[in-house]
Structure formats: structure tokens, C-alpha cells
N, CA, C and O atoms as CSV, one atom per row, in Angstrom:
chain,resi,resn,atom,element,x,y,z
A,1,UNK,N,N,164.270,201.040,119.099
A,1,UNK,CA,C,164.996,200.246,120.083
A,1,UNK,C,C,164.152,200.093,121.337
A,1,UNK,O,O,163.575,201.106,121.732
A,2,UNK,N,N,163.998,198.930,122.035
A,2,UNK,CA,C,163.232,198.354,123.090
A,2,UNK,C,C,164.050,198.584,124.414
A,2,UNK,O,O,165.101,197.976,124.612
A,3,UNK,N,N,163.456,199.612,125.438
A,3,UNK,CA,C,163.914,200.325,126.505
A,3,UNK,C,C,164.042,198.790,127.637
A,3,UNK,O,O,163.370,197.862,128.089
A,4,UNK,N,N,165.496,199.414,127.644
A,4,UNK,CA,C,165.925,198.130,128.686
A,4,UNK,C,C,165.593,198.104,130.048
A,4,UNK,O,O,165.903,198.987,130.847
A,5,UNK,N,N,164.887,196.967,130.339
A,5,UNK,CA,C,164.710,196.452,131.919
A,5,UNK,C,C,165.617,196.904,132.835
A,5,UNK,O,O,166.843,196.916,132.729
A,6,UNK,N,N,164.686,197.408,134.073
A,6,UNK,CA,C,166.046,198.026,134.802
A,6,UNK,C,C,166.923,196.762,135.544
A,6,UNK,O,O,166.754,195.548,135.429
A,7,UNK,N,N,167.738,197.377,136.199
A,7,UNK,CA,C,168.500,196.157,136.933
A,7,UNK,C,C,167.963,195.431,138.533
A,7,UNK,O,O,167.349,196.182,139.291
A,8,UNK,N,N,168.149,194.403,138.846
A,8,UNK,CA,C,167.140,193.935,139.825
A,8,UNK,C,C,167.710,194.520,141.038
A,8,UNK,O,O,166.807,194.719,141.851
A,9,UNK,N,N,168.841,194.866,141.467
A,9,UNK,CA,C,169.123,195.324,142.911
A,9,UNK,C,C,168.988,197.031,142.449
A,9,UNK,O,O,169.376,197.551,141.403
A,10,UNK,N,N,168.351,197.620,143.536
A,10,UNK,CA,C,168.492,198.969,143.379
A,10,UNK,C,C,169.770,199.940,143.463
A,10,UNK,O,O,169.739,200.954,142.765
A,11,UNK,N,N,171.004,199.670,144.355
A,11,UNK,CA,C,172.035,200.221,143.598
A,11,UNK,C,C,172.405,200.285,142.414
A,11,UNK,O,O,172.669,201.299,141.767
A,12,UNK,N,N,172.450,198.715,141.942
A,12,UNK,CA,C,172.880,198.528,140.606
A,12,UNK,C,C,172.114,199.339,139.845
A,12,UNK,O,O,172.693,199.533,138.776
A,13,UNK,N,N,171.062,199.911,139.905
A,13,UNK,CA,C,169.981,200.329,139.178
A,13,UNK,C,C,169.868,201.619,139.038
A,13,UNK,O,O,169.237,202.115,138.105
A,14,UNK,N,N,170.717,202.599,140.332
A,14,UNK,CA,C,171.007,203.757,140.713
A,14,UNK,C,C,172.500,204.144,139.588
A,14,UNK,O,O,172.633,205.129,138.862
A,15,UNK,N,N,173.335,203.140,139.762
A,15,UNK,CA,C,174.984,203.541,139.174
A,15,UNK,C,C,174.173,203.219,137.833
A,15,UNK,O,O,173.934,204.153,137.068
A,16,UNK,N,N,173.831,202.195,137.590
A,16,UNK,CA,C,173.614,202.162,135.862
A,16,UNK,C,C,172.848,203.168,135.464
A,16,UNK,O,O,173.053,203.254,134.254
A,17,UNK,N,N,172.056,204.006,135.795
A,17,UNK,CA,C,171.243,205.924,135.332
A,17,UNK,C,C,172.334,206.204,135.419
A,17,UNK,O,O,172.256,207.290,134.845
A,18,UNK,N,N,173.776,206.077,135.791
A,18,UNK,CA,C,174.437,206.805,135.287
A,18,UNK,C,C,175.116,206.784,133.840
A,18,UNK,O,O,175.435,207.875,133.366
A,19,UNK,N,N,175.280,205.999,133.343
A,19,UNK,CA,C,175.923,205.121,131.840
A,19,UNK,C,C,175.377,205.658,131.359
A,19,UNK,O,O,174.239,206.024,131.651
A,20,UNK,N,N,176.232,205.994,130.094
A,20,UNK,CA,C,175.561,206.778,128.770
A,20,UNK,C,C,174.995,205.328,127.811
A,20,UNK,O,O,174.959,204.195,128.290
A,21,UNK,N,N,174.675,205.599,126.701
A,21,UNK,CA,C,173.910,204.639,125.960
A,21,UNK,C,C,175.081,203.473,125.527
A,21,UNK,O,O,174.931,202.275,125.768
A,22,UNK,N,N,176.137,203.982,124.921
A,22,UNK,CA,C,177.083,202.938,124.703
A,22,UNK,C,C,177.134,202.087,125.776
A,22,UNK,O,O,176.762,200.916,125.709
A,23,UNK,N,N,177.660,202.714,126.960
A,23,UNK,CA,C,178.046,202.133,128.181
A,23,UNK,C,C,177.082,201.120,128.755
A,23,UNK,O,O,177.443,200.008,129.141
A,24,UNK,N,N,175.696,201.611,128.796
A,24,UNK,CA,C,174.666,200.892,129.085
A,24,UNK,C,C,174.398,199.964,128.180
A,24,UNK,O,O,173.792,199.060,128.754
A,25,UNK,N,N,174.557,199.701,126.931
A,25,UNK,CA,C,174.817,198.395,126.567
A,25,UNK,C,C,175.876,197.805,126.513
A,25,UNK,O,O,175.938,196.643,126.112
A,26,UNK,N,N,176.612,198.288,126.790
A,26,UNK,CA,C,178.097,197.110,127.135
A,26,UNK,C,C,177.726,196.286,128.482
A,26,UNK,O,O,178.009,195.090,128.552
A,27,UNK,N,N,176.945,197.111,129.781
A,27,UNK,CA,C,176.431,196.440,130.703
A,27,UNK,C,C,175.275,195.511,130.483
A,27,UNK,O,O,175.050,194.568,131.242
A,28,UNK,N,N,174.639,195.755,129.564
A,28,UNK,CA,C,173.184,194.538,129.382
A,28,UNK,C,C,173.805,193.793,128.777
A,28,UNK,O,O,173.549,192.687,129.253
A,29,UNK,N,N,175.110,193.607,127.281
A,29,UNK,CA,C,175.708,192.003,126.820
A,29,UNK,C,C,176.171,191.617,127.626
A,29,UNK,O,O,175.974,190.403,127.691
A,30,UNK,N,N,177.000,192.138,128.710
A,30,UNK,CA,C,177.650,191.792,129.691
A,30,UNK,C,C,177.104,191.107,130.450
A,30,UNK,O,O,177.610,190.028,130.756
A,31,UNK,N,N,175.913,191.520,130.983
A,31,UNK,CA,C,175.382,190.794,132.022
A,31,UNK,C,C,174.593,189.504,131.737
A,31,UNK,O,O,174.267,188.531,132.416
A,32,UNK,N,N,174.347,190.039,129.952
A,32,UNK,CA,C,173.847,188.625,129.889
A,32,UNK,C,C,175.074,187.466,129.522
A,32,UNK,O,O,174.941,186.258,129.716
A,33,UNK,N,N,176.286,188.122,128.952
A,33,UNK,CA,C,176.695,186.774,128.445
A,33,UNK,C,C,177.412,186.335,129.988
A,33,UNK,O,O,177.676,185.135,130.051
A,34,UNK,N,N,177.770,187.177,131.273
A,34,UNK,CA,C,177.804,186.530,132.486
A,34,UNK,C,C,176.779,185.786,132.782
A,34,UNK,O,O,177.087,184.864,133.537
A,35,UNK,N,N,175.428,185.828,132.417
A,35,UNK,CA,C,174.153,185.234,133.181
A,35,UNK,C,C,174.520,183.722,132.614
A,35,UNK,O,O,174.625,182.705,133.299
A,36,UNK,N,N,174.674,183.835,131.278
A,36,UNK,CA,C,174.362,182.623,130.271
A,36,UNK,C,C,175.781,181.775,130.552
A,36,UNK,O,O,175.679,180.724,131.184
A,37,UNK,N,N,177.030,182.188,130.120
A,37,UNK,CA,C,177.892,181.440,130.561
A,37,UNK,C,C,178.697,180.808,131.924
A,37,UNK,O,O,179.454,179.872,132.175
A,38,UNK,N,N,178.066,181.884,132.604
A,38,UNK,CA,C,178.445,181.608,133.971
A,38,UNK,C,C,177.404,180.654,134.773
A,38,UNK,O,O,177.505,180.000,135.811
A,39,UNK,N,N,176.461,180.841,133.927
A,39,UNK,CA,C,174.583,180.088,134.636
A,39,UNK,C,C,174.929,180.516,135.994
A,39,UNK,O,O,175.257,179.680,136.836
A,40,UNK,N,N,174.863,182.098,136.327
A,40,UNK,CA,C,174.322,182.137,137.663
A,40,UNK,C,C,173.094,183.231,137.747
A,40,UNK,O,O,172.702,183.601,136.640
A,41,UNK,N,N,172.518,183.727,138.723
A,41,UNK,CA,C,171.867,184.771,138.601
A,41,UNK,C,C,171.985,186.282,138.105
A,41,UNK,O,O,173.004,186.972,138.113
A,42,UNK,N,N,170.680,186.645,137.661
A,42,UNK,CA,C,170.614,187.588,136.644
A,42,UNK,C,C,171.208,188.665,137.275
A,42,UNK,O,O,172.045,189.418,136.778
A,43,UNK,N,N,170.525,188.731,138.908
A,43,UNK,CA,C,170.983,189.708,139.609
A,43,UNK,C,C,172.718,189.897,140.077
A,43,UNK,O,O,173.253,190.991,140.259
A,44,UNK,N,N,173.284,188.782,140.189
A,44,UNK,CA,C,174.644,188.230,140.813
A,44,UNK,C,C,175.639,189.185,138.940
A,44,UNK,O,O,176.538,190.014,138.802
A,45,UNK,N,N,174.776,188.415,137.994
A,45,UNK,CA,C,175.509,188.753,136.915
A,45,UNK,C,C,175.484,190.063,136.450
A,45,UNK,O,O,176.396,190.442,135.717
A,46,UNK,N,N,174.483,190.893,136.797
A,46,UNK,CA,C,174.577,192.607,136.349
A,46,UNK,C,C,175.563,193.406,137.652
A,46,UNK,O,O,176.178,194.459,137.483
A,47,UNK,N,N,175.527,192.727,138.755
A,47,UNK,CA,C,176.662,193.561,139.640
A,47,UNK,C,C,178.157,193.041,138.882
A,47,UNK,O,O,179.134,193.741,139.149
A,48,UNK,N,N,178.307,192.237,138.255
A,48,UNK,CA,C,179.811,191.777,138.084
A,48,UNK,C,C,179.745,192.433,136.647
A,48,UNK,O,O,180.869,192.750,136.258
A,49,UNK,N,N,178.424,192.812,135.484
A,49,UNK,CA,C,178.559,193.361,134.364
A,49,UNK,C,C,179.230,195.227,135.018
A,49,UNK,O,O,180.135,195.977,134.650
A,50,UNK,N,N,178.298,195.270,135.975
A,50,UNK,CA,C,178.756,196.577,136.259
A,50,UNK,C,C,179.872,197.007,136.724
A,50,UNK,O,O,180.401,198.022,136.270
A,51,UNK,N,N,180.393,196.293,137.699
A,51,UNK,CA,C,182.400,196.619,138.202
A,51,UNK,C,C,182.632,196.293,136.453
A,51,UNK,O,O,182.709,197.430,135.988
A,52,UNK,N,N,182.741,195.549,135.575
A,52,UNK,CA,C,182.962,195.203,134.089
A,52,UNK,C,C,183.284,196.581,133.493
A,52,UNK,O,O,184.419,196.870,133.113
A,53,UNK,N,N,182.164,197.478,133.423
A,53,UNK,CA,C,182.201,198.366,132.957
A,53,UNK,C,C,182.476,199.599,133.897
A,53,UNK,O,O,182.872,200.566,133.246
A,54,UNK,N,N,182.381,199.812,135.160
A,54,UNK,CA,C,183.205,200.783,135.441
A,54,UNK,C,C,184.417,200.655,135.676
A,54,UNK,O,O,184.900,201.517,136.411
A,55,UNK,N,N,185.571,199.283,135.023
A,55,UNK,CA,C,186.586,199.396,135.497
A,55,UNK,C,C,187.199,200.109,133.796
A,55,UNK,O,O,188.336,200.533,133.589
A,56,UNK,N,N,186.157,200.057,132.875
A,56,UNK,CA,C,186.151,200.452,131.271
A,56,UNK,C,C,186.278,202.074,131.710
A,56,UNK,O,O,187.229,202.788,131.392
A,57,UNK,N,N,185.681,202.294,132.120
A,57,UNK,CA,C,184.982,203.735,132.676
A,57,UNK,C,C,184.880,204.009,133.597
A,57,UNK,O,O,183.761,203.855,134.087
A,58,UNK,N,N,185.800,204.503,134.315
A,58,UNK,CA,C,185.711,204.818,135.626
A,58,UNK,C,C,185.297,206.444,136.013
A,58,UNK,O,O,184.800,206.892,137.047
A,59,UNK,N,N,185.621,206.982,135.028
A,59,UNK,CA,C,185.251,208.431,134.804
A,59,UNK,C,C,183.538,208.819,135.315
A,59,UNK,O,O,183.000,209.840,135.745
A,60,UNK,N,N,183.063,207.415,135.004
A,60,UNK,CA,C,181.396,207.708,135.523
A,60,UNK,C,C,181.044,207.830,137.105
A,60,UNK,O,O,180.046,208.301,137.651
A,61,UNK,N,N,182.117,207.290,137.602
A,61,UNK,CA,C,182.133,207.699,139.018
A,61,UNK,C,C,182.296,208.904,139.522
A,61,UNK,O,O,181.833,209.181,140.628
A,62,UNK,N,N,182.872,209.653,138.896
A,62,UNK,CA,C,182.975,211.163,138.978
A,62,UNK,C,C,181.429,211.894,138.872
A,62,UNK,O,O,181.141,212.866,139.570
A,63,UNK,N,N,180.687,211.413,138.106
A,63,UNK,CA,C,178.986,212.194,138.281
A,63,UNK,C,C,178.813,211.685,139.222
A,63,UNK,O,O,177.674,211.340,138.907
A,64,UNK,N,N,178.960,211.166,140.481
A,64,UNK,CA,C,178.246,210.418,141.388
A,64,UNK,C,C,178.482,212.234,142.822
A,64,UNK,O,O,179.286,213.049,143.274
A,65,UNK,N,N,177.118,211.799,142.835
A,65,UNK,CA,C,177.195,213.357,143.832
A,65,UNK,C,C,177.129,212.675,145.670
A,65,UNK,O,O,177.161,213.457,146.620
């Protein structure tokens, strides 16, 4: 499996090290099928993949120190 690109804003990039592997790909289809159907930016579309998935998982907010 081909190690995924990190995310372009550095928060986003900080909360997503937190996602386990499932989770972290629910955020990369996500962000792409926001990128692709929404046609907006890649960056605009991984912050809205990410509220996506921590509203799936909110429990990941709890590792946040």
C-alpha cells in the first residue's frame, strides 16, 4: 500500500496523525470525493473530510493532549 500524502494545512495534518488506518482512509475518499464533486480545493476539501470523520469518531479527540 502507497503511504498517503500528508494533508496541505498543518493542523489538518497534526489531527489526521491522529486516525487510525481505517479512519485515515475514510478521510483521504472523503476528501477526495469532496475535492471531485464539490470541485473545490484540495486543501478546503480535507478540512471538511476531517470534521466528516471526527463527527464518525469523536473519541479521537480524546488522544489530543
Amino acid at each position: 500500500m502507497q503511504k498517503p500524502t500528508p494533508p496541505l494545512d498543518a493542523l489538518v495534518a497534526d489531527m489526521v496523525s491522529l486516525l487510525d488506518d481505517n479512519q485515515r482512509e475514510e478521510f483521504e475518499e472523503r476528501a477526495a470525493i469532496i475535492e471531485f464533486e464539490a470541485k473545490v480545493p484540495r486543501a478546503h476539501a480535507e478540512c471538511l473530510a476531517l470534521l466528516a470523520v471526527l463527527r464518525r469518531h469523536p473519541a479521537v479527540l480524546t488522544t489530543i493532549r
